[in-house]
FIMAR-257278 format. One line per field, with one value per residue (C-alpha): residue in one letter; x, y, z. Coordinates in Angstrom, 3 decimals, padded with zeros to 6 digits. Layout:
N
drenmar: (a / ...) $
u: (X / ...) $
v: (Y / ...) $
w: (Z / ...) $
This chain:
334
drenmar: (x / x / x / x / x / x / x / x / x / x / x / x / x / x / x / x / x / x / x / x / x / x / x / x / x / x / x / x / x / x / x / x / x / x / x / x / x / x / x / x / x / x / x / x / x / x / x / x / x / x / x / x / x / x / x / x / x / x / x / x / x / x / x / x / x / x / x / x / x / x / x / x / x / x / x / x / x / x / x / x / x / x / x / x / x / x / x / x / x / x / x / x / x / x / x / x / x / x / x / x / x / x / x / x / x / x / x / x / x / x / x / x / x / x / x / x / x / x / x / x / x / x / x / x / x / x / x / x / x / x / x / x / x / x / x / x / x / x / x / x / x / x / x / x / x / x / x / x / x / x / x / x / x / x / x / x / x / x / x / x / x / x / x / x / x / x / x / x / x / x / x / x / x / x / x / x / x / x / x / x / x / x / x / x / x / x / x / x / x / x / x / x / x / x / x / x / x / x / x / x / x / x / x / x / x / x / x / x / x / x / x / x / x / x / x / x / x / x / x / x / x / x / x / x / x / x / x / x / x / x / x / x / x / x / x / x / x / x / x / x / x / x / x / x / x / x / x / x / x / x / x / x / x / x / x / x / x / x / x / x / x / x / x / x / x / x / x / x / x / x / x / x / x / x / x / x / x / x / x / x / x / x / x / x / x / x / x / x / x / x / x / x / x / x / x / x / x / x / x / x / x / x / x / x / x / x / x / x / x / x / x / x / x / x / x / x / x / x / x / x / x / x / x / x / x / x / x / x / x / x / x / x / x / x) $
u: (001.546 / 003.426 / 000.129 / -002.158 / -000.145 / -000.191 / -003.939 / -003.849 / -001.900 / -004.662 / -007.552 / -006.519 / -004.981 / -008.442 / -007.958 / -010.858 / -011.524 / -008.161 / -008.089 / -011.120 / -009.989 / -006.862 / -008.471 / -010.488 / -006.874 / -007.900 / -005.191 / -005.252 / -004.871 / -002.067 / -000.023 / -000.313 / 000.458 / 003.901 / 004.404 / 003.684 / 006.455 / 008.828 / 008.752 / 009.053 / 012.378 / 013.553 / 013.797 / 017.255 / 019.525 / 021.893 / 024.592 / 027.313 / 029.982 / 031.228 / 034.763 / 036.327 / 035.474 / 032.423 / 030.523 / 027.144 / 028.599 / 027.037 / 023.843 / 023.487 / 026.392 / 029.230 / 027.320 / 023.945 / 021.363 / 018.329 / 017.052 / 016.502 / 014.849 / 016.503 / 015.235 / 017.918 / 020.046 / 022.662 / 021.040 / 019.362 / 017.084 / 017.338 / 017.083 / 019.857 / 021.377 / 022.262 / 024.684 / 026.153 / 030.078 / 029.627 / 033.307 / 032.008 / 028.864 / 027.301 / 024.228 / 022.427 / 019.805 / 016.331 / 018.503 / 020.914 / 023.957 / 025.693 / 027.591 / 029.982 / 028.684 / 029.266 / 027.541 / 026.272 / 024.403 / 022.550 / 020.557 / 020.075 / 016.940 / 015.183 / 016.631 / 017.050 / 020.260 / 021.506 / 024.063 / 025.410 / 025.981 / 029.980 / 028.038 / 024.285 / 021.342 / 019.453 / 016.419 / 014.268 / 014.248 / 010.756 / 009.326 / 008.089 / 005.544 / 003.033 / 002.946 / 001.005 / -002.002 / -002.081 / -005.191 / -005.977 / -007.061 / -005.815 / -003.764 / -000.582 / 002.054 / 005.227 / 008.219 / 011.425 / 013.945 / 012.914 / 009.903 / 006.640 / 007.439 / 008.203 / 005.953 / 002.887 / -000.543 / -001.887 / -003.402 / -002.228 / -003.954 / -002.114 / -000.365 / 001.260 / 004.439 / 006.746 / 009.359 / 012.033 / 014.290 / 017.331 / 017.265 / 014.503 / 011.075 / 009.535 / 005.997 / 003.162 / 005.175 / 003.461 / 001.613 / 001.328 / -000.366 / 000.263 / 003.672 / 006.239 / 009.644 / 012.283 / 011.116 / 014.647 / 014.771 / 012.211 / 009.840 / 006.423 / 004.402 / 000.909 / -001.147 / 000.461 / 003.931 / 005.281 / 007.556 / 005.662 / 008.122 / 011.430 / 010.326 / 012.126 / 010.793 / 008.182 / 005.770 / 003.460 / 000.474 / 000.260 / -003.658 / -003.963 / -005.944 / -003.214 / -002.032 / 001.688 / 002.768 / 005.532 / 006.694 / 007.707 / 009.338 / 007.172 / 009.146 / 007.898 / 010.488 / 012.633 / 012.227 / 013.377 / 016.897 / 017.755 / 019.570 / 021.808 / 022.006 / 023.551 / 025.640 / 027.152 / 026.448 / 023.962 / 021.461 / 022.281 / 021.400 / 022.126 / 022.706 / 020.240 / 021.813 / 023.149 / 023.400 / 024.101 / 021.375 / 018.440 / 015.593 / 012.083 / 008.542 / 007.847 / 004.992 / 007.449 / 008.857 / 011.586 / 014.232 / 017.884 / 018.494 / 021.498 / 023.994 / 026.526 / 029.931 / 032.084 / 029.332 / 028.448 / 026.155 / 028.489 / 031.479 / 029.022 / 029.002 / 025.159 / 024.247 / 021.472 / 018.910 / 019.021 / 015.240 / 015.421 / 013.185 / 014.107 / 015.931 / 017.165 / 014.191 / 011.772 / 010.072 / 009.806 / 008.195 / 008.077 / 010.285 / 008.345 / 008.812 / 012.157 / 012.933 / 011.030 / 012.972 / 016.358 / 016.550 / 014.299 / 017.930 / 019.542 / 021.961 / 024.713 / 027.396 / 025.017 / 025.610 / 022.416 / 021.243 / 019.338 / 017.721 / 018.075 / 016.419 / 019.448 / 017.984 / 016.157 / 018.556 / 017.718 / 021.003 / 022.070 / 024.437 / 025.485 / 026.216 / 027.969 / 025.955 / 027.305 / 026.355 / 025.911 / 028.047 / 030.547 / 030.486 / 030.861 / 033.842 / 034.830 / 032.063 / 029.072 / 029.562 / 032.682) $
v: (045.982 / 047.936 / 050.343 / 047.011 / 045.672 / 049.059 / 049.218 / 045.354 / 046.324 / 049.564 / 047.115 / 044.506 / 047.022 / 048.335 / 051.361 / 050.712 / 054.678 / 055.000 / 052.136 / 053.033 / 056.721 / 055.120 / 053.251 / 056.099 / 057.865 / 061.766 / 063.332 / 062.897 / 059.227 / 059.186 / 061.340 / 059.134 / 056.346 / 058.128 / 058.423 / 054.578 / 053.908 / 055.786 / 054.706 / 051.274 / 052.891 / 053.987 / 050.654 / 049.310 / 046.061 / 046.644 / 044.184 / 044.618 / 042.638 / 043.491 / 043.983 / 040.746 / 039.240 / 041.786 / 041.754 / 041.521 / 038.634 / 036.080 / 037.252 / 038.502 / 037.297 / 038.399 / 039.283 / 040.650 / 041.661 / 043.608 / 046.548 / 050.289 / 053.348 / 056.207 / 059.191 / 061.392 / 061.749 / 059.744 / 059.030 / 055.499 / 054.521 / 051.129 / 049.031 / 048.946 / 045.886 / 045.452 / 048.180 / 047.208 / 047.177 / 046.875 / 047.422 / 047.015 / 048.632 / 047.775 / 048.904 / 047.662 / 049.720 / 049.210 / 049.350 / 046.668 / 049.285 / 048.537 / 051.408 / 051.239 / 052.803 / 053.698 / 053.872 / 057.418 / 056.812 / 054.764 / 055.077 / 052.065 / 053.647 / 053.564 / 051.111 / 053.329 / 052.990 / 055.579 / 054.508 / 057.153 / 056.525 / 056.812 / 058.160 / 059.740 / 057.653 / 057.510 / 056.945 / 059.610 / 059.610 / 059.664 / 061.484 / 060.775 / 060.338 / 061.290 / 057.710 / 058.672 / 059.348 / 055.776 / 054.348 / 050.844 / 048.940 / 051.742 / 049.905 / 050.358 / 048.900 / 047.010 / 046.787 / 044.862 / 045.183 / 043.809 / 046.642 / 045.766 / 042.063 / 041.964 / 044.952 / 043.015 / 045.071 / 044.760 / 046.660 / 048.026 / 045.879 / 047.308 / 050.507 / 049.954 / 049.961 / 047.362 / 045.517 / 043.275 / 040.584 / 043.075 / 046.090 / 048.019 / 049.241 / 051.715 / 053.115 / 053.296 / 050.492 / 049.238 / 045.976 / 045.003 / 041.862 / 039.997 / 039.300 / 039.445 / 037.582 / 039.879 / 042.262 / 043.980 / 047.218 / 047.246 / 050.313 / 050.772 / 053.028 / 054.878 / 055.106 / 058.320 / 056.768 / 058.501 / 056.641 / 055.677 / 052.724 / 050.592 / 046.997 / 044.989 / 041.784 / 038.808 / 038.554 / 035.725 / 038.000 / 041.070 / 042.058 / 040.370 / 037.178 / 035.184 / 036.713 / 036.574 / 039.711 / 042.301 / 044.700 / 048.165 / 051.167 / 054.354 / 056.713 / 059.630 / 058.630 / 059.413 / 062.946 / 064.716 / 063.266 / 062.770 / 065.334 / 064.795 / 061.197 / 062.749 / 065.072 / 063.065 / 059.859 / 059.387 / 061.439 / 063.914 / 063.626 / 061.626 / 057.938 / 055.218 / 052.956 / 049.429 / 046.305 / 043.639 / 041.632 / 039.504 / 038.611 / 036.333 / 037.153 / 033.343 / 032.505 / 032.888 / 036.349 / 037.589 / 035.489 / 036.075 / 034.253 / 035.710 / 037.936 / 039.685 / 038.289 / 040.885 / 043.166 / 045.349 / 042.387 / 039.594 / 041.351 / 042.365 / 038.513 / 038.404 / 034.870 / 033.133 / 031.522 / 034.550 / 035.909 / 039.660 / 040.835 / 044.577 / 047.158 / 049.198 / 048.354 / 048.799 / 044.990 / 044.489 / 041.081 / 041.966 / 043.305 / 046.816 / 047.357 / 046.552 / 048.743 / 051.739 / 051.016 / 050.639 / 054.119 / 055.802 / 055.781 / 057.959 / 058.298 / 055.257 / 054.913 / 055.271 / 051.743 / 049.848 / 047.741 / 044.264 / 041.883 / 038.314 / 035.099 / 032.060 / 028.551 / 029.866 / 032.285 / 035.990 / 038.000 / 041.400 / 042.401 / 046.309 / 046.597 / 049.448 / 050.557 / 051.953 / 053.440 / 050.853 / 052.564 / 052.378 / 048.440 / 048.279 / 047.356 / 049.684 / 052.155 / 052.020 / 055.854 / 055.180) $
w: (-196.046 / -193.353 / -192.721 / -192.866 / -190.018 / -187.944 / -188.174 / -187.287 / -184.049 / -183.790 / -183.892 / -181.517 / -179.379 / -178.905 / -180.589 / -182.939 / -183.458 / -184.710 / -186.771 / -188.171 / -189.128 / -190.461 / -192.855 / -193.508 / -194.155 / -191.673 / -191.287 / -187.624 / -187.717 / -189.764 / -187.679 / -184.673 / -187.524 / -188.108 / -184.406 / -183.818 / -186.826 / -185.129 / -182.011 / -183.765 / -185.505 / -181.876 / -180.017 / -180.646 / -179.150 / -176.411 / -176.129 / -173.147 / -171.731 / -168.119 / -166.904 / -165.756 / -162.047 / -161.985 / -159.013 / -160.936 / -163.158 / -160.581 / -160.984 / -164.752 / -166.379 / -168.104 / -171.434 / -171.847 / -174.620 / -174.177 / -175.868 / -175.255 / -176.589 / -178.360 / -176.351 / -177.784 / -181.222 / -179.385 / -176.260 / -175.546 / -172.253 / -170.706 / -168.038 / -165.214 / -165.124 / -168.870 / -168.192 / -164.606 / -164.498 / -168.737 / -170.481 / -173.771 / -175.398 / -178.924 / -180.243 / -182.855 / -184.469 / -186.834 / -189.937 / -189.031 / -188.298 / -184.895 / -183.195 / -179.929 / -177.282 / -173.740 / -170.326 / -169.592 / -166.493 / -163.728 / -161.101 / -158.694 / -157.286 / -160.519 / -162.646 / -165.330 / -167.372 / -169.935 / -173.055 / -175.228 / -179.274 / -180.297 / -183.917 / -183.357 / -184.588 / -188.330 / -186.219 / -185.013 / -180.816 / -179.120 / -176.796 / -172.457 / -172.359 / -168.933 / -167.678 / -164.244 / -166.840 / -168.269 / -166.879 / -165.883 / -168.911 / -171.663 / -174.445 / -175.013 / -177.473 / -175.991 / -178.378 / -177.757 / -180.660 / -184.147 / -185.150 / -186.007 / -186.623 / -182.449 / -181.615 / -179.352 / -178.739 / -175.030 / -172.028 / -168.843 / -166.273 / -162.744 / -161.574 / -158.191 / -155.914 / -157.188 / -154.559 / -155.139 / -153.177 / -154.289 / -152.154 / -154.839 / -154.396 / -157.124 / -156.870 / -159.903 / -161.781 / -164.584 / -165.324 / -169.012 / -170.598 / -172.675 / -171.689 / -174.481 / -173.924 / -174.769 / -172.117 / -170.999 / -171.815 / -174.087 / -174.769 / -174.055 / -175.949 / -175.608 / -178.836 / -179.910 / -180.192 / -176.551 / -174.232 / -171.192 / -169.466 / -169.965 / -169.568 / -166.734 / -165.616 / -166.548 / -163.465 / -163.268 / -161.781 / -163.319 / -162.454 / -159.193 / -160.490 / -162.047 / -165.447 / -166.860 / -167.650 / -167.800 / -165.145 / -166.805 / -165.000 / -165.268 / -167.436 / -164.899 / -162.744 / -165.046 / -165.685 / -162.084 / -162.458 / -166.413 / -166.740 / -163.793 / -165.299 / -168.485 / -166.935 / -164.386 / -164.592 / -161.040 / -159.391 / -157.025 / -153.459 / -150.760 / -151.957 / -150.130 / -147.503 / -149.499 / -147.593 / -150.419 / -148.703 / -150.686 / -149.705 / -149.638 / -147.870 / -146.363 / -143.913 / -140.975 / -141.997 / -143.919 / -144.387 / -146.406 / -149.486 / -150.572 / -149.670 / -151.805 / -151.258 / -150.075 / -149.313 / -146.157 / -145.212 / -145.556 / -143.576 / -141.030 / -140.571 / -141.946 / -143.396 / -146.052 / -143.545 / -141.528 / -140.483 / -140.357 / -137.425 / -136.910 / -138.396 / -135.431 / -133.106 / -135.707 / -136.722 / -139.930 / -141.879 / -145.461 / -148.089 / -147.776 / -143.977 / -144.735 / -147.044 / -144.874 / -142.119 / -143.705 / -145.549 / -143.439 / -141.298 / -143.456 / -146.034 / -147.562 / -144.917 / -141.901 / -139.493 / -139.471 / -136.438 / -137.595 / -135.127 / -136.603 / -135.890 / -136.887 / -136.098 / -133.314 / -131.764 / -131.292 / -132.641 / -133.409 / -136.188 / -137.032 / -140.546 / -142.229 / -144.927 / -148.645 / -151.756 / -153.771 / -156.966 / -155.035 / -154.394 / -158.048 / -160.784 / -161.881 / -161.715 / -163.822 / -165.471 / -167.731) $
């Protein structure tokens, strides 16, 4: 029943030469046939619960469940903000067995988040995959937690810079449809079974003409700073320049929607309703030009000039910028 269903998944997936050699049992096919089960195997349920009064709880909550993939004998990939100011880890994997865990690493840049196993996995991890290769329209398999059963066949229907209201922009993110609903954290998978993104959001237009979809980070970013992320806990470098500022793109420009209490924005004096016109001379209109201007002036801690617009007077507020690890409680990397 189990190898029907995989050549099901094959077949709709459109990977109708594989499906066919699978049936037709070549040895070829059923290698990438033990690949697909594995990665299956390697997508387990992250549960977390933050420290009390964490800044994030407003946002995400206090408790969270997603899923991540086991990249490592003890080493799982997931999204971000599952693990943000988390005090208490559990993971649950494909056989049922839970196992506390603890946060490893983040990057804010990314989104990636890293949780390491208290006792190492039954499962076997998977491999990254090269997800700058994945073409437009190549199928792929996304898988939240709950194997095959969850496991939901689709194509890649986008590949371009992602930016969101929080202070993030990624490039080459990818756009998968169908959408499935347990998307945080989950794996996505090419057809030999390798790790090609960690899912993040639902988008309502994932191709540009009105499709739902998921939003998955490109496991290539991934690569240049993992093993900083496992030995330290962040990426080395100079940190970007945090305001704790949110934003929306509107037909009169960019306008606040929230700001984090307590953050460099909000003691700067910075308010929701505020149109941001410049960032130190430079205009800016969108979320993108924002973001350009903003760490194009150098590293967290650098003081950032923004021109406002508030109810139709011109204003200028200098905000001290941070790293925004440090803004958190207690810090991610326990």
């Amino acid at each position: 029943m189990k190898k029907a269903l995989l050549v099901f998944i094959f077949t709709v997936s459109g990977f109708s030469a594989l499906a066919q050699e699978a049936k037709q049992a070549s040895p070829e096919a059923s290698l990438e046939m033990q690949r697909i089960e594995t990665a299956l195997k390697s997508v387990v349920k992250v549960t977390t619960k933050s420290v009390p009064n964490a800044r994030s709880n407003a946002t995400l909550g206090e408790e969270r469940t997603g899923n991540g993939v086991l990249i490592e004998n003890d080493l799982v990939l997931t999204i971000g903000y599952l693990v943000l100011e988390a005090d208490d880890v559990e993971v649950t994997d494909f056989s049922g067995r839970k196992s506390p865990a603890t946060v490893a690493g983040y990057d804010h840049a990314t989104g990636f988040g890293l949780v390491r196993l208290t006792l190492p996995s039954k499962a076997q991890p998977v491999s990254l995959g090269q997800s700058r290769a994945i073409g437009i329209k190549e199928p792929v398999l996304s898988v939240p937690f709950g194997g095959i059963d969850e496991a939901q066949p689709g194509f890649v229907v986008g590949k371009r810079t992602f930016t969101g209201s929080w202070e993030y922009q990624i490039d080459d993110a990818l756009y998968i449809t169908p959408a499935i609903r347990n998307w945080g954290g989950a794996g996505l998978f090419s057809k030999d079974g390798a790790l090609i993104g960690i899912g993040s959001l639902f988008v309502r237009d994932s191709d540009g003409e009105g499709a739902p979809g998921n939003m998955f980070v490109p496991t290539d970013l991934l690569k240049p700073i993992l093993q900083e992320l496992k030995t330290d806990g962040r990426a080395k470098g100079s940190a970007r320049p945090w305001l704790g500022v949110s934003t929306e793109e509107r037909t009169r420009g960019l306008v606040v929607s929230r700001v984090s209490p307590d953050g460099p924005a909000e003691t700067a004096g910075l308010e929701r309703g505020d149109m941001i016109v410049a960032v130190s001379g430079t205009p800016v209109a969108t979320q993108a030009s924002f973001y350009e201007a903003l760490w194009a002036r150098g590293a967290a801690g650098v003081s950032i000039s923004l021109s406002i617009n508030r109810n139709g007077e011109e204003m200028r507020i200098r905000v001290k910028s941070i790293d925004r690890l440090d803004f958190l409680k207690p810090r991610t990397m326990l």
